[in-house]
C-alpha positions in Angstrom: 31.8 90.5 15.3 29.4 93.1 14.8 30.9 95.1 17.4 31.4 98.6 15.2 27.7 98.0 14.3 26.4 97.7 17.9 28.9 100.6 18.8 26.9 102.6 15.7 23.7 101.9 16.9 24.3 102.9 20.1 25.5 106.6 18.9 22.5 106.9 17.0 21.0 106.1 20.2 22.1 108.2 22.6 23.1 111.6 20.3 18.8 112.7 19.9 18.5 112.7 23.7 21.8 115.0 24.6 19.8 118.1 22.8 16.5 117.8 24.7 17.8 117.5 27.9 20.6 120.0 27.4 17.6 122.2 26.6 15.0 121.0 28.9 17.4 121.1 31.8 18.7 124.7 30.9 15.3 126.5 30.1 12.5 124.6 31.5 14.3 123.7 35.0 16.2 127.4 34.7 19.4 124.5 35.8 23.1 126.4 35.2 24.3 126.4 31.7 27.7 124.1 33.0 25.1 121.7 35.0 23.0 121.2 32.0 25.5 120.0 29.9 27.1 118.3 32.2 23.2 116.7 32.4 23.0 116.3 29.0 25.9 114.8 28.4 25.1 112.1 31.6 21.9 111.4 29.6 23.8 110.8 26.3 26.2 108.1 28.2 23.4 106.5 29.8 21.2 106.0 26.7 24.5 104.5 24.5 25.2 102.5 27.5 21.6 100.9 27.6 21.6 100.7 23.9 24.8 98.8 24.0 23.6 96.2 26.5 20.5 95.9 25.0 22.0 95.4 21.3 24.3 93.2 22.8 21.9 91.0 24.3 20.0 90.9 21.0 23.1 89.9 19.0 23.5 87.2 21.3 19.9 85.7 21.8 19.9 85.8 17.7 23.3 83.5 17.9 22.3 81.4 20.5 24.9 82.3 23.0 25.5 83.4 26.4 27.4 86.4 27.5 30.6 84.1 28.4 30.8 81.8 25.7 30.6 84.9 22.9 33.7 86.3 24.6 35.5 82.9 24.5 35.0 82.7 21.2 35.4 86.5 20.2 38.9 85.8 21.5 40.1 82.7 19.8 39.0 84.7 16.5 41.2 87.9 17.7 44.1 85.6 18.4 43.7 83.8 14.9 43.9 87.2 12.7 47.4 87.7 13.1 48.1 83.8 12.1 45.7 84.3 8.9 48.2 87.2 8.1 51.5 85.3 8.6 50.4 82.4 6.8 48.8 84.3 4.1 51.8 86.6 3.5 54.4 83.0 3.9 52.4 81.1 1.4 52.2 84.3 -1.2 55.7 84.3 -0.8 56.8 80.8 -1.8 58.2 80.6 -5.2 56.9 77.0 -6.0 54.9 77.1 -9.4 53.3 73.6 -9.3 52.0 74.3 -5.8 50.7 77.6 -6.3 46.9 76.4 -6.9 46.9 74.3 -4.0 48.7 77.3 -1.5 45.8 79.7 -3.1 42.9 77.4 -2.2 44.5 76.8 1.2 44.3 80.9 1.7 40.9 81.2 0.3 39.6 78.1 2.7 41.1 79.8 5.8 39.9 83.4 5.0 36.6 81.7 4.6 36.4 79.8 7.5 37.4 83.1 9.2 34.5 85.0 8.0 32.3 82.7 8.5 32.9 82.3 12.1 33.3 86.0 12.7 29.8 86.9 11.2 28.3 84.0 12.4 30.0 82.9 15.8 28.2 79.7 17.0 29.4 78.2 13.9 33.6 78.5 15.7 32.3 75.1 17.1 32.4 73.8 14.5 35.2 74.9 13.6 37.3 74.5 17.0 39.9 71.7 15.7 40.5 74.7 13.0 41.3 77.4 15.7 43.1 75.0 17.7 45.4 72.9 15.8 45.7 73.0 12.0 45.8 77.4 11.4 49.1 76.8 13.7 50.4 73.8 12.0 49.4 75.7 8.4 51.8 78.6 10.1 54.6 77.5 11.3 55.1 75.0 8.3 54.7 77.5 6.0 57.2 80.2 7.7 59.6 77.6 8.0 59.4 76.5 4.5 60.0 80.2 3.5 62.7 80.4 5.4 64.5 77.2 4.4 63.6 77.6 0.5 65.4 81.2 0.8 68.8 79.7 2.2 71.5 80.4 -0.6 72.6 77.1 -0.6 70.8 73.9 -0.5 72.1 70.6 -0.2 70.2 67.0 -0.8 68.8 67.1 3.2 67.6 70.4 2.6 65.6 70.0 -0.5 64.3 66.7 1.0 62.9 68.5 3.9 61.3 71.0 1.6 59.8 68.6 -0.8 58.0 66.9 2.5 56.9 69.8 3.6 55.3 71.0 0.6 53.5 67.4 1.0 52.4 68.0 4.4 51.0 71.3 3.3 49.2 70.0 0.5 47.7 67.1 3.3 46.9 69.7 5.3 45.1 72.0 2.5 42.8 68.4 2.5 42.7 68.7 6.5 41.3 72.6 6.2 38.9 71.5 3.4 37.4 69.6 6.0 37.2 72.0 8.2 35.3 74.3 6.4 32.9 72.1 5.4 32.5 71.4 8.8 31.7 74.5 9.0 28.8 75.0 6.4 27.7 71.1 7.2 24.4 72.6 8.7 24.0 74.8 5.3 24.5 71.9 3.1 21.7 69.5 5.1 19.6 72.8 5.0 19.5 73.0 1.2 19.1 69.1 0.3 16.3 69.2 2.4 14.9 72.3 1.0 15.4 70.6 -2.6 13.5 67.5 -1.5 11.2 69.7 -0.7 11.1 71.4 -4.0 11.6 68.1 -5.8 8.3 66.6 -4.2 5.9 69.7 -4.9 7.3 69.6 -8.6 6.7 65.8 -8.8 2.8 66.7 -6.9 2.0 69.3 -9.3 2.9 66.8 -12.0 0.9 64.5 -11.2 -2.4 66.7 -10.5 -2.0 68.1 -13.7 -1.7 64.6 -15.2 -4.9 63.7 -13.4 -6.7 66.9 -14.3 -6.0 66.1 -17.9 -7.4 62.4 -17.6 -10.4 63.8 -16.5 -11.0 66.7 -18.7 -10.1 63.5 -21.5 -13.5 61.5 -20.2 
């Protein structure tokens, strides 16, 4: 969530002011050579510090979000990257040809959601029923499918029980196409707008030429 940027930033910061008080504090205030480093050094830490809070607090005010709810939310994203991975690496692994369109547009949809919410994190509200329900269903249905379809032996039961859970997978693919659209809802009403906008000037510009013509005609 930006956090290597701020981190960044705040080197860039805080390195130019460790020279000039290293050297103001050795030279002009004739300070020890161990106490102006030890200065300088102080100085560093307390420009990135600053830098950091104030980045912070910029990154924040830009996503409309308080200090509190940004932390909430950074870690229901943490806890989800290790479930993207499981069910990634579970749905790679199923050897079911007909199915495999609908398991890669079910990866594609979840990574996407991800990175949507991580760059952008106000948007994990809309995306909360995501988070919280259907990445753990999408999980732990398809590690047990993987496990079940890679028994030795299957019997009538067993292939039953992997033919409806193939189903619920594929009804859940539907439930996380939802989800993301969810997500980019906002986007979608932003850009019909913007073409009714568009559409309108187009049709105004049409009809001032058509009345600039009539006239030039008389």
């Amino acid at each position: 969530m930006n956090r290597f940027l701020t981190d960044l930033m705040s080197i860039l910061v805080a390195f130019p002011v460790v020279l000039p008080v290293l050297l103001i504090s050795y030279f002009a205030l004739n300070l020890p050579l161990v106490a102006s480093v030890a200065l300088s050094i102080a100085g560093g830490a307390l420009s990135y510090c600053l830098s950091s809070v104030y980045f912070s607090s910029r990154f924040l005010k830009k996503h409309g979000l308080t200090r509190k709810e940004y932390q909430y939310i950074k870690k229901n994203i943490s806890e989800a990257k290790p479930k993207i991975w499981r069910v990634q690496k579970a749905l790679i692994s199923v050897r079911h040809i007909s199915s495999f369109k609908q398991r890669k547009d079910m990866i594609k949809m979840i990574r996407k959601i991800y990175s949507l919410t991580k760059k952008e994190p106000k948007r994990f509200y809309q995306a909360e029923q995501f988070y919280y329900s259907h990445l753990d269903s999408a999980t732990e249905l398809a590690e047990k499918y993987v496990f079940l379809s890679q028994q030795p032996r299957k019997n009538r039961e067993l292939e039953l029980s992997l033919a409806e859970t193939r189903k619920t997978l594929k009804e859940l693919t539907k439930t996380i196409e939802k989800d993301l659209y969810n997500v980019i809802a906002d986007d979608i009403d932003n850009l019909n707008f913007e073409l009714d906008v568009a559409k309108q000037t187009i049709k105004t510009r049409k009809e001032t030429q058509v009345i600039d013509e009539s006239r030039r005609l008389k």
